[in-house]
C-alpha positions as CSV (number, residue, x, y, z in Angstrom):
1,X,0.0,0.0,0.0
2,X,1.5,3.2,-0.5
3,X,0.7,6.0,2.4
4,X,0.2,8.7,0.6
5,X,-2.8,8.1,-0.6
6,X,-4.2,6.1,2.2
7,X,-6.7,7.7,5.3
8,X,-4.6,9.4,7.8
9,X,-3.7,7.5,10.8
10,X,-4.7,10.5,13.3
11,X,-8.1,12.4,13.2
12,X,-8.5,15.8,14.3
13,X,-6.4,19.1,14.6
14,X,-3.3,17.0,14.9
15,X,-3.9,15.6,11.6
16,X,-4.2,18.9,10.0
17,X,-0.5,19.9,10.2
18,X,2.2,18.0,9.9
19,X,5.0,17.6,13.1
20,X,6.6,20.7,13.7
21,X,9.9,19.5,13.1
22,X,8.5,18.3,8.6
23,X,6.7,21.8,9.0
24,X,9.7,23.9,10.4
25,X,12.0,22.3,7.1
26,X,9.1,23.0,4.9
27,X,9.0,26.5,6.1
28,X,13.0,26.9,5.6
29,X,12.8,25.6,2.1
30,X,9.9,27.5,0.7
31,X,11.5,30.8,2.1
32,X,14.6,30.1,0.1
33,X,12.8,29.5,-2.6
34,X,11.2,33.1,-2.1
35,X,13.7,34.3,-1.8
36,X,16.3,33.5,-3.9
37,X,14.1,31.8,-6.8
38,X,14.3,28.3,-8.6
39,X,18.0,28.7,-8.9
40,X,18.5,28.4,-4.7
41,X,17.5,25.4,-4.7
42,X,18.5,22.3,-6.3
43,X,16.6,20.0,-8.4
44,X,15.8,17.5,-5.7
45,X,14.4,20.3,-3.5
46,X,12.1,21.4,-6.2
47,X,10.6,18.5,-6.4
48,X,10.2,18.7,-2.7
49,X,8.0,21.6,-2.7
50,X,6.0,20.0,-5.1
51,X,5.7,16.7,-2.8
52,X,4.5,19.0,0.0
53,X,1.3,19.9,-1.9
54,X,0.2,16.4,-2.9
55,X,1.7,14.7,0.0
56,X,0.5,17.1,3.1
57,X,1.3,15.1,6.4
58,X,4.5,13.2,5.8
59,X,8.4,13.6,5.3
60,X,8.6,13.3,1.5
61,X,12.6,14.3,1.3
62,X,12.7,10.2,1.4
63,X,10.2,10.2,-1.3
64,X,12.1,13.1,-3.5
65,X,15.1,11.0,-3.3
66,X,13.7,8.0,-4.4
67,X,12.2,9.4,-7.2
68,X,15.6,11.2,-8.4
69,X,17.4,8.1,-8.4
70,X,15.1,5.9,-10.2
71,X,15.0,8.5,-12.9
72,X,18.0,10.6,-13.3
73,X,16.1,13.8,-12.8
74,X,13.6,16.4,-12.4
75,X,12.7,16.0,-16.0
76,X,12.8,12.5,-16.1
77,X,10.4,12.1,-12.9
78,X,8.2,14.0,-14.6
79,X,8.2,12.1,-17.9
80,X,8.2,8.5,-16.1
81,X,4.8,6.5,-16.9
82,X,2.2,6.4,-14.2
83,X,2.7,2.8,-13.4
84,X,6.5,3.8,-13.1
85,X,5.8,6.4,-10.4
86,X,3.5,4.2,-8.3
87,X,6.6,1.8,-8.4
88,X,8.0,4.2,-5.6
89,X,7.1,3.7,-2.1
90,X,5.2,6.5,-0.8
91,X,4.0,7.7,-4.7
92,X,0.3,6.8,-5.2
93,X,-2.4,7.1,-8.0
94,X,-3.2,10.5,-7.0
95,X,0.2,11.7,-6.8
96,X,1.6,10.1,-10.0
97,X,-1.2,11.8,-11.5
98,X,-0.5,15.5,-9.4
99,X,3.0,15.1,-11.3
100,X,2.1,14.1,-14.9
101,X,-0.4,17.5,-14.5
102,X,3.0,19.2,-13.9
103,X,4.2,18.1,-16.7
104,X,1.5,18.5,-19.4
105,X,1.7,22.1,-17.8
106,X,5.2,22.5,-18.2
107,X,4.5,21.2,-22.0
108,X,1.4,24.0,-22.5
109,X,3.9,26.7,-21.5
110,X,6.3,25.9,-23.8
111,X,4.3,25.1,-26.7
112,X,2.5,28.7,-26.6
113,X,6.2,30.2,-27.1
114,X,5.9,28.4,-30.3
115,X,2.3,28.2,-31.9
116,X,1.5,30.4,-34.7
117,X,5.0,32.1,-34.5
118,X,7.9,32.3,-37.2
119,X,9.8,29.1,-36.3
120,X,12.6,30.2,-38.0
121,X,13.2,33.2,-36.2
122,X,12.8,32.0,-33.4
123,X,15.1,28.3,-33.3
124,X,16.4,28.4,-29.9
125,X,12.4,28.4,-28.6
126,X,11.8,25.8,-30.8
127,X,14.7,23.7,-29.7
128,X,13.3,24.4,-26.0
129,X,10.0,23.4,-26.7
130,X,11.0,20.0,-28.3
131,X,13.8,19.2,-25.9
132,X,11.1,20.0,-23.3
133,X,8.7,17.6,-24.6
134,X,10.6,14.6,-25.8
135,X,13.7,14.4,-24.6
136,X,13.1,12.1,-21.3
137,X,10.3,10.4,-23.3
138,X,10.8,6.6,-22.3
139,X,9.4,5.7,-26.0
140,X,10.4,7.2,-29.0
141,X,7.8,9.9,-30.5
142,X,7.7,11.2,-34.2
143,X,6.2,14.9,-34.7
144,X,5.6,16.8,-37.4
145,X,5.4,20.5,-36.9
146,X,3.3,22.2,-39.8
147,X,4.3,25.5,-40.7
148,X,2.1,28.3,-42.8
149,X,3.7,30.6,-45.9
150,X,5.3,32.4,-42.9
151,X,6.9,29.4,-41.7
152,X,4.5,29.6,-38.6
153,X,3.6,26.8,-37.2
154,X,0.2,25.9,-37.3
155,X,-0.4,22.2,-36.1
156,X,2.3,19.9,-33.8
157,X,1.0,16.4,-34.2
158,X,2.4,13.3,-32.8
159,X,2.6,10.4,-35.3
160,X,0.9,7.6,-33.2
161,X,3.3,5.6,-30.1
162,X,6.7,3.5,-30.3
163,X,8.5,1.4,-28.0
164,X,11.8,2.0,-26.7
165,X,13.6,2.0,-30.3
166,X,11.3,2.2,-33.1
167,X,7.7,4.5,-34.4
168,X,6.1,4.0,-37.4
169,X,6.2,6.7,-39.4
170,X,3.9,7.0,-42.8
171,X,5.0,9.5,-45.4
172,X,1.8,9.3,-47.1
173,X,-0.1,10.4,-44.0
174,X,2.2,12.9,-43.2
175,X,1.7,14.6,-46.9
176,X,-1.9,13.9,-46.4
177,X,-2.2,16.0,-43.6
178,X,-0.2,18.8,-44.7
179,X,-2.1,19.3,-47.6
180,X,-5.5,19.2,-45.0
181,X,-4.2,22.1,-43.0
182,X,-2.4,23.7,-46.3
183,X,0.9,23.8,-45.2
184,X,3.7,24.7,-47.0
185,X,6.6,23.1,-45.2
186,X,7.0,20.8,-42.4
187,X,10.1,20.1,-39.7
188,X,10.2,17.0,-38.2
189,X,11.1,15.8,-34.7
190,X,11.9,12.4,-33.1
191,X,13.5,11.4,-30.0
192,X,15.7,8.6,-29.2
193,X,15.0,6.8,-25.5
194,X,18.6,6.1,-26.0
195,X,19.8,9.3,-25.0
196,X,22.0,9.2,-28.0
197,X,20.4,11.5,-31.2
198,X,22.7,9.9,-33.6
199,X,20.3,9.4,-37.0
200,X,19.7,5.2,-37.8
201,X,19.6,4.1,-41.4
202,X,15.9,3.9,-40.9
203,X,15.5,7.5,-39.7
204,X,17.5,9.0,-42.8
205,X,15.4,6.6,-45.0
206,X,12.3,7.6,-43.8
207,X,13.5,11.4,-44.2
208,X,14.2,11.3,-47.3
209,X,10.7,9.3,-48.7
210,X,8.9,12.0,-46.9
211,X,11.5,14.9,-48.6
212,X,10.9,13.5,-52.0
213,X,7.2,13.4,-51.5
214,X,7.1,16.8,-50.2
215,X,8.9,18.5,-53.5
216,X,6.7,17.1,-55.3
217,X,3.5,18.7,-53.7
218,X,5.4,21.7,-53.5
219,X,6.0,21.5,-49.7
220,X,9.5,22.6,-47.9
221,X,11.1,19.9,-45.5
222,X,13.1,22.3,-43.6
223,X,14.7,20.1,-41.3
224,X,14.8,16.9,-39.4
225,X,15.9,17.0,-35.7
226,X,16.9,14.2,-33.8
227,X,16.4,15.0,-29.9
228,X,18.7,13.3,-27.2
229,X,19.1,13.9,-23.5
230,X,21.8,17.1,-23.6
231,X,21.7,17.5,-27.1
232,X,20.2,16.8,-30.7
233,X,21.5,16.6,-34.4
234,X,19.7,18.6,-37.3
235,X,19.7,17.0,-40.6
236,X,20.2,20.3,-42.1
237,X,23.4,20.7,-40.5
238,X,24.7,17.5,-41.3
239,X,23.8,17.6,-44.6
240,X,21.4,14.9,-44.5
241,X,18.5,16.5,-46.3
């Protein structure tokens, strides 16, 4: 069973508040943060004072550390699958759930620095968006970002699920769609689990089907980009496409 989402053991004031010595630290590290913003306090901590929302009456530091070292970090906890967060003692249903909300909020932010705005122009926002999205994915993701006569983007669509190493990936749908929301050039995105963005044989294959089918509707392929954990490879600039 794990505690934090079962019926607390004490009824009553007592059971409001958690002991004074959990609500003395909890004190100390929100006033840091306060204070000195998300950069005075580590990653670990962070996800601290998100534990002491959804897990009001116990010591989660135990709990934050767990969590860390199953996966990696702060953006890997928040990218693990439900089922892989309930794994941890102490992380229930409700609080998996508390944590994938962060995320898909996380995502919304970073999305609206993107939508219907000159990709071009603005790369670096574009390479925080996807790295945000996709690059702790624990199964690899295809996207196709649709962009307008402006090269705005106007539609970010995944391409269905993977596993751990492979998505399909149909360059007939892909044209398909483009020409349903008239779109005059497309970049796409994929991540690797790995960590590693090197492009497969299969990845530049696929590319280039979907290049060649998009000259001849009259659509630019501006770029491909591979997205790792730390870094990813366009195909531009490795003169793949």
């Amino acid at each position: 069973m794990n505690l934090s989402d079962s019926m607390p053991l004490f009824t009553g004031v007592a059971a409001s508040r958690p002991p004074s010595y959990l609500a003395d630290h909890r004190k100390r590290l929100r006033t840091r943060f306060c204070e000195g913003g998300a950069e005075a306090v580590p990653d670990y901590e962070l996800l601290e004072l998100l534990l002491f929302r959804f897990i009001p009456r116990r010591d989660v530091k135990p709990v934050a550390h767990a969590l860390m070292h199953a996966f990696g970090d702060l953006n890997g906890v928040l990218a693990a699958e439900p089922r892989q967060l309930t794994g941890i003692d102490g992380v229930g249903p409700s609080v998996a759930t508390d944590l994938k909300i962060v995320e898909a909020t996380a995502h919304r932010m970073a999305r609206a620095r993107v939508m219907n705005r000159p990709v071009l122009s603005g790369w670096q926002q574009l390479l925080d968006y996807c790295r945000t999205t996709m690059a702790h994915r624990h199964t690899e993701q295809v996207r196709v970002l649709y962009l307008d006569t402006k090269n705005a983007l106007i539609a970010d669509e995944a391409q269905g699920g993977g596993t751990v190493d492979h998505v399909p990936v149909y360059p007939r749908e892909v044209l398909k769609r483009a020409l349903e929301l008239g779109a005059k050039a497309l970049i796409l995105v994929h991540n690797h689990p790995s960590g590693d963005p090197t492009p497969s044989s299969a990845d530049i294959a696929m590319t280039r089907k979907i290049e060649e089918g998009a000259k001849a509707l009259d659509i630019v392929l501006h770029d491909h980009l591979v997205i790792g954990r730390g870094r990813e490879v366009s195909f531009r600039a490795e003169a793949l496409i």
